[in-house]
BAROGU-501494 format. One line per field, with one value per residue (C-alpha): residue number from 1; z, y, x; chain. Coordinates in Angstrom, 1 decimal. Layout:
BEGIN
k: [NUM	...]
Z: [Z	...]
Y: [Y	...]
X: [X	...]
c: [A	...]
//
This chain:
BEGIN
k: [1	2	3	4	5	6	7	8	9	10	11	12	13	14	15	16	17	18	19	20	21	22	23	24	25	26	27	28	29	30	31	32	33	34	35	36	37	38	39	40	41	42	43	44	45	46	47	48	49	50	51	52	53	54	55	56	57	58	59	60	61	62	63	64	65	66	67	68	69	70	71	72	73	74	75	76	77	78	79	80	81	82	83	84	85	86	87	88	89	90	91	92	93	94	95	96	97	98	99	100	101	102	103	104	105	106	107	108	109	110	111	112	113	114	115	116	117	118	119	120	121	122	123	124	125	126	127	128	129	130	131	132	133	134	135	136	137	138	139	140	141	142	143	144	145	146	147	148	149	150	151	152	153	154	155	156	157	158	159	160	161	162	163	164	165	166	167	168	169	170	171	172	173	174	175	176	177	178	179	180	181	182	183	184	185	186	187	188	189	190	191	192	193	194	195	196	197	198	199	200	201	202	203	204	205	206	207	208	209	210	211	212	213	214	215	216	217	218	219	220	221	222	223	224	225	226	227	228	229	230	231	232	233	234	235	236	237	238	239	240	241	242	243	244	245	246	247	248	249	250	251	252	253	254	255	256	257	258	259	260	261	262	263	264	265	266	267	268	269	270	271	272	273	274	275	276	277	278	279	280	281	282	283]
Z: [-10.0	-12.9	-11.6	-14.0	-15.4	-14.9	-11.3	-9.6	-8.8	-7.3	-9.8	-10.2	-8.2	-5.3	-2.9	-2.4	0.2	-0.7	1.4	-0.2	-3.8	-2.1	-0.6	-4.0	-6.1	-3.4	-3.8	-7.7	-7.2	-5.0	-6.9	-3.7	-2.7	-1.2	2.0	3.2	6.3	7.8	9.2	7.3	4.3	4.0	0.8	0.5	-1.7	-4.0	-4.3	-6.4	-8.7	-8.7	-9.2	-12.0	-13.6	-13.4	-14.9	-17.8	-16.6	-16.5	-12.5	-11.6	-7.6	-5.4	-2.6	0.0	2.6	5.6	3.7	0.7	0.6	-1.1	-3.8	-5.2	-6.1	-8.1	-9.7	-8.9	-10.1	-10.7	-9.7	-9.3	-12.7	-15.1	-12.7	-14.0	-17.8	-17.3	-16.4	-19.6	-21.6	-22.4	-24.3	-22.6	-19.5	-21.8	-21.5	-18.2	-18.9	-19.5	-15.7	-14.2	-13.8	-13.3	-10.2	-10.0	-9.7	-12.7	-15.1	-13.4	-14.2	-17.7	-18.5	-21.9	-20.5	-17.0	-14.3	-10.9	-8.6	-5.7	-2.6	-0.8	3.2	3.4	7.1	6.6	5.2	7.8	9.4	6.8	4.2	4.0	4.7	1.5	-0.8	-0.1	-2.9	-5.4	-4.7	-4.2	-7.6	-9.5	-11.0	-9.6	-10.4	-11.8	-10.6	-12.7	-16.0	-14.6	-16.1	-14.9	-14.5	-14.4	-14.9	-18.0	-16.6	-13.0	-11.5	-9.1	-6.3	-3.7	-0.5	2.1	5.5	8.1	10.8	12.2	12.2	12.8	9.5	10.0	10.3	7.3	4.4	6.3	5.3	1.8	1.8	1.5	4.7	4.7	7.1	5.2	8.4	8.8	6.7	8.8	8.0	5.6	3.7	4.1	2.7	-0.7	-0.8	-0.2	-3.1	-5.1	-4.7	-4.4	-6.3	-6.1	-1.9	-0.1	2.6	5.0	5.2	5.0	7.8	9.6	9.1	9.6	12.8	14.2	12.3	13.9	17.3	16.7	16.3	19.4	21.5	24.1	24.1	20.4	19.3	15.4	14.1	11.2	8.2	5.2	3.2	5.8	6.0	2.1	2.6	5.2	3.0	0.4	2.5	3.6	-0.1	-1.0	-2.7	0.0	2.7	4.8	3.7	7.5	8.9	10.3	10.4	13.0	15.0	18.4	19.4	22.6	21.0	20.7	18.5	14.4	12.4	9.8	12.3	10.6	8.3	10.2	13.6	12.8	16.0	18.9	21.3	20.2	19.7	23.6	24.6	22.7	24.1	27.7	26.7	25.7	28.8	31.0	29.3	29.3	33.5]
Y: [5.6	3.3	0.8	-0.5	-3.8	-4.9	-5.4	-6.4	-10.3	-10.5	-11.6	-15.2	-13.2	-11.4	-13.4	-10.7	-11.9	-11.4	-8.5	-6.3	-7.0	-5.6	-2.4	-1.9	-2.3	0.0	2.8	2.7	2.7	5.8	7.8	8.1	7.1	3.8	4.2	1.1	0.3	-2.8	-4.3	-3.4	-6.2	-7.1	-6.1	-2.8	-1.1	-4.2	-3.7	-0.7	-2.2	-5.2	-3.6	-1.7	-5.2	-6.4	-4.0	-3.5	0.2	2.2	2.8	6.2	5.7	9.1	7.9	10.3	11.1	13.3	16.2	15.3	18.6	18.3	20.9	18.8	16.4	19.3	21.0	22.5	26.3	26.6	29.8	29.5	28.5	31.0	34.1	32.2	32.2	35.3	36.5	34.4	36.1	32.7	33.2	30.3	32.8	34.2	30.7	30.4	26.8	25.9	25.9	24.0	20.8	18.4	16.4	12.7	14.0	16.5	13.2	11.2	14.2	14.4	11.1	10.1	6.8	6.1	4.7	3.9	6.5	5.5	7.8	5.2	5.8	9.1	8.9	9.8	13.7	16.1	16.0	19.3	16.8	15.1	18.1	20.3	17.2	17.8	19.9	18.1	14.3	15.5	17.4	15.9	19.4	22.1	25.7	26.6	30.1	31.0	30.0	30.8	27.4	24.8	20.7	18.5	14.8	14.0	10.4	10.2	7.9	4.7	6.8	3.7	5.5	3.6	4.3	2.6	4.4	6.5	9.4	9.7	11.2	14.4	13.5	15.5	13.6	10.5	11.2	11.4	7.8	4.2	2.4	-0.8	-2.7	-5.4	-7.7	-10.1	-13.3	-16.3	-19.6	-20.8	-17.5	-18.0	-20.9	-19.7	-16.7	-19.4	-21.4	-18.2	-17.7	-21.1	-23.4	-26.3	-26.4	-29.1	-29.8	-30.4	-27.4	-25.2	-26.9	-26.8	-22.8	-21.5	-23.7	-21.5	-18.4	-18.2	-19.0	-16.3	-13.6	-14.7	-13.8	-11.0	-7.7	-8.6	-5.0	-6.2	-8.7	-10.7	-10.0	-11.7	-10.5	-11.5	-15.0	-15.2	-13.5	-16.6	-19.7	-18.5	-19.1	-22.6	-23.1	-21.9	-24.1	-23.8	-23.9	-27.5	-29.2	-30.2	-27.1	-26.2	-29.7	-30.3	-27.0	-27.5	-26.7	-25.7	-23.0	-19.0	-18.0	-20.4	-20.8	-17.9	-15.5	-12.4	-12.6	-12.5	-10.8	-7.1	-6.1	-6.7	-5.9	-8.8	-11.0	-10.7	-11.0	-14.4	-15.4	-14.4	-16.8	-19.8	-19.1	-19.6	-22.4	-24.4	-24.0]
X: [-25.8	-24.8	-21.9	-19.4	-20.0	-16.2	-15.8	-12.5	-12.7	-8.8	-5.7	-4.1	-1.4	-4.0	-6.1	-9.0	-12.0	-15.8	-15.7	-12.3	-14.1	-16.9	-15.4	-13.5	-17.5	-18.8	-16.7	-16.7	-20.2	-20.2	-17.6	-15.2	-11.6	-11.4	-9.4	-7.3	-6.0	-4.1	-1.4	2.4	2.4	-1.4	-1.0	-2.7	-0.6	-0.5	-4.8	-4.6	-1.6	-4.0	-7.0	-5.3	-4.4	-7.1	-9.4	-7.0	-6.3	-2.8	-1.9	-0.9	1.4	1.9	4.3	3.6	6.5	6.7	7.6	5.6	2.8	-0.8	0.7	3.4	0.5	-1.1	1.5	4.5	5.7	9.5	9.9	13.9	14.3	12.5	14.1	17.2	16.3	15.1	18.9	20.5	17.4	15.9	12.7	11.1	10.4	7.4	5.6	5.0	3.5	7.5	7.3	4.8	5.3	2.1	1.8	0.2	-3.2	-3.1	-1.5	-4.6	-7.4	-5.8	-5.7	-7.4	-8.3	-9.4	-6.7	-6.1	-4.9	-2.7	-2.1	-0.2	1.0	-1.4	-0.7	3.5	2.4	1.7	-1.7	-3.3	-1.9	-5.6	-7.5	-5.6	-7.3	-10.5	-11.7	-9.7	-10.4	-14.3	-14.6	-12.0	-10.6	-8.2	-7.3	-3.8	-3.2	0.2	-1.7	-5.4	-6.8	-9.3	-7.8	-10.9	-10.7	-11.9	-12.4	-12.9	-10.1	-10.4	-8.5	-7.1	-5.6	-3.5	-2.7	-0.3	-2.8	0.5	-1.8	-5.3	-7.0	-9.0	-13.4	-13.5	-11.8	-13.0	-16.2	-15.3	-14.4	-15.0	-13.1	-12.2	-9.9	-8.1	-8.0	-4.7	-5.8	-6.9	-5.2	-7.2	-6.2	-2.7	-2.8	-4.2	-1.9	1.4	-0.4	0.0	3.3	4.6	2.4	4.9	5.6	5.5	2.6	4.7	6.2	3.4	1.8	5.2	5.6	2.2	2.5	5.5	4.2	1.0	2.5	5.2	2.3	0.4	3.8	2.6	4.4	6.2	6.8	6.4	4.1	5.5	3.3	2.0	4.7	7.5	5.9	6.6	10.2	10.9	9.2	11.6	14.1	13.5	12.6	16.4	18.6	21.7	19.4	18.9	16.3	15.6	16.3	12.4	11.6	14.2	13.1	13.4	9.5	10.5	12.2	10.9	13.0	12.6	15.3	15.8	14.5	15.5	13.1	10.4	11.3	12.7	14.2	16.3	13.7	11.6	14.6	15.5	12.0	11.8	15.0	13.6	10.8	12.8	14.9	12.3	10.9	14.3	13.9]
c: [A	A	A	A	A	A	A	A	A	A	A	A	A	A	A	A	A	A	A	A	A	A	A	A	A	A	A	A	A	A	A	A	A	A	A	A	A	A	A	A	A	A	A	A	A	A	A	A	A	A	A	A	A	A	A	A	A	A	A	A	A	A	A	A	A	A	A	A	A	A	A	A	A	A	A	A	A	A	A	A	A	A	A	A	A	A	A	A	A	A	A	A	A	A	A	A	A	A	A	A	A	A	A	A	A	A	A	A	A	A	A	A	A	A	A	A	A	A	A	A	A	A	A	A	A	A	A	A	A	A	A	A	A	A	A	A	A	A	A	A	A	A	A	A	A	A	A	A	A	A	A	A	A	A	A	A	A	A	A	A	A	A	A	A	A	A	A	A	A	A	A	A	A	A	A	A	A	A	A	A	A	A	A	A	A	A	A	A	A	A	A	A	A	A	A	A	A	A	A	A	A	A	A	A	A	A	A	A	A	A	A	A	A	A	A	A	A	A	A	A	A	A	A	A	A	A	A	A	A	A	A	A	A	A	A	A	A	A	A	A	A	A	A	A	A	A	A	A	A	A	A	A	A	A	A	A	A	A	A	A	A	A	A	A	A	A	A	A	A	A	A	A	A	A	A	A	A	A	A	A	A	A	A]
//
C-alpha cells in the first residue's frame, strides 16, 4: 500500500514529536482513523486543523456532544417539514432530496478534493455512538434509504478522532484504528511550543514559570492538571501590558498557590488544597 509522498512534518504554529508525525504517516498509510487521546489542551484537536494546513487540504470538524447520534453525521431526513409543505401544497414535497440534509461525513465522502475529517470528543456521544460508525468509517460509503442511493467517498478522507477518555471505546471500532497517546510534553517540549507562541519572551520568565508550572502539576490529589494550553493562557498574562512586570519574579516560593492562579487552577477544590499546603508549610 502506496503512501503519500506529502507527509505531515508539524506547522511553524504545531510542535509535533517524531513519534505523532509517525502515528499520523502510519495511519495514512493503513487507510484507518487516527484515534487521539491525551490530556485536555495537548492539542489534539489542533492536529487535524494542523494536519489539514499543512497538507494544503480543506478540514471538515464534527463536534460531537452527548446527544449528538451517529445519524446526524450521515444525513438527516426532515420529516416535520415536507408533512408541512405537504399541507400548504408546496411542490417541493415531490423531491424528497429537498429534505435531506447531509451530515459531516456525507460533505467529507463527497468531496471533490481530499480533506481532513475531524470527529473531535468521540467519547461525549453515547457509548453505541462508536459502534453505529463502523461500516461507514471502514468503507467510506453509506446508504440513503429515503432516496435509495449509494454515498461513497470519492477521495478517502484523513479521518483524525479525539477522545478525552470519559468513556471507554467499544474493542470493535478500536480495532479499526491507529492509537496514539499524545503524552504531556516534557520540558524541553514546552519550551519550543512557548517559542511558538511567544517568540519574543524573556528567559527569565520562562525558566521562572515552567519552574512553578511543573511544580503545580506534581501537587498530589490536584483534581485538574494545568495543561499546555492553560500554561499559554497564564504566560499571556504575565506578558500583559497592565500586569507587574515583577509579579512572578517576586513569587513567594514558599507559596502553593502563583500569582494569576485562575488561569491555571480551575477549581475550588484544588484552590483549598493548595491553600492547605501553603498552610502547613508556613508552620
Amino acid at each position: 500500500m502506496a503512501v503519500e509522498s506529502q507527509q505531515f512534518t508539524g506547522t511553524d504554529q504545531y510542535i509535533a514529536t517524531d513519534n505523532l508525525k509517525l502515528a499520523v504517516k502510519a495511519a495514512r498509510a493503513l487507510q484507518k482513523p487516527l484515534l487521539v487521546k491525551g490530556e485536555p489542551g495537548t492539542g489534539k484537536t489542533l492536529l487535524a486543523e494542523q494536519v489539514a494546513q499543512s497538507l494544503g487540504l480543506k478540514l471538515i470538524t464534527w463536534h460531537i456532544k452527548s446527544t449528538t447520534k451517529a445519524q446526524q453525521g450521515l444525513y438527516e431526513y426532515d420529516a416535520v417539514s415536507r408533512l408541512r409543505d405537504s399541507q400548504l401544497g408546496d411542490d417541493r414535497v415531490y423531491d424528497i432530496k429537498n429534505y435531506i440534509k447531509p451530515g459531516k461525513l456525507w460533505e467529507a465522502f463527497t468531496s471533490e478534493e481530499r480533506c481532513v475529517l475531524l470527529i473531535d470528543e468521540i467519547d461525549k456521544a453515547d457509548i453505541e455512538f462508536p459502534n453505529d460508525l463502523l461500516h461507514e468509517l471502514d468503507k467510506m460509503s453509506f446508504f440513503v434509504y429515503e432516496t435509495g442511493e449509494t454515498i461513497t467517498a470519492t477521495q478517502r478522507p484523513i479521518v483524525i478522532i479525539t477522545s478525552n477518555n470519559e468513556k471507554e471505546l467499544p474493542d470493535a471500532f478500536l480495532r479499526r484504528c491507529f492509537f496514539h497517546y499524545i503524552d504531556f510534553p516534557d520540558e524541553a517540549t514546552m519550551r519550543e511550543i512557548i517559542a511558538v507562541h511567544f517568540p519574543n519572551i524573556s528567559t527569565i520568565l520562562v525558566n521562572e514559570a515552567l519552574q512553578i508550572f511543573f511544580k503545580l502539576r506534581q501537587v498530589p490529589g490536584l483534581k485538574k492538571l494545568p495543561s499546555t494550553s492553560e500554561l499559554i493562557d497564564w504566560l499571556s498574562l504575565l506578558m500583559a501590558d497592565d500586569m507587574p512586570e515583577d509579579v512572578l519574579r517576586n513569587h513567594d516560593k514558599s507559596k502553593a498557590i502563583p500569582p494569576l492562579y485562575g488561569a491555571l487552577i480551575k477549581n475550588e477544590q484544588d484552590v483549598q488544597l493548595l491553600e492547605r499546603l501553603a498552610f502547613m508549610s508556613r508552620r
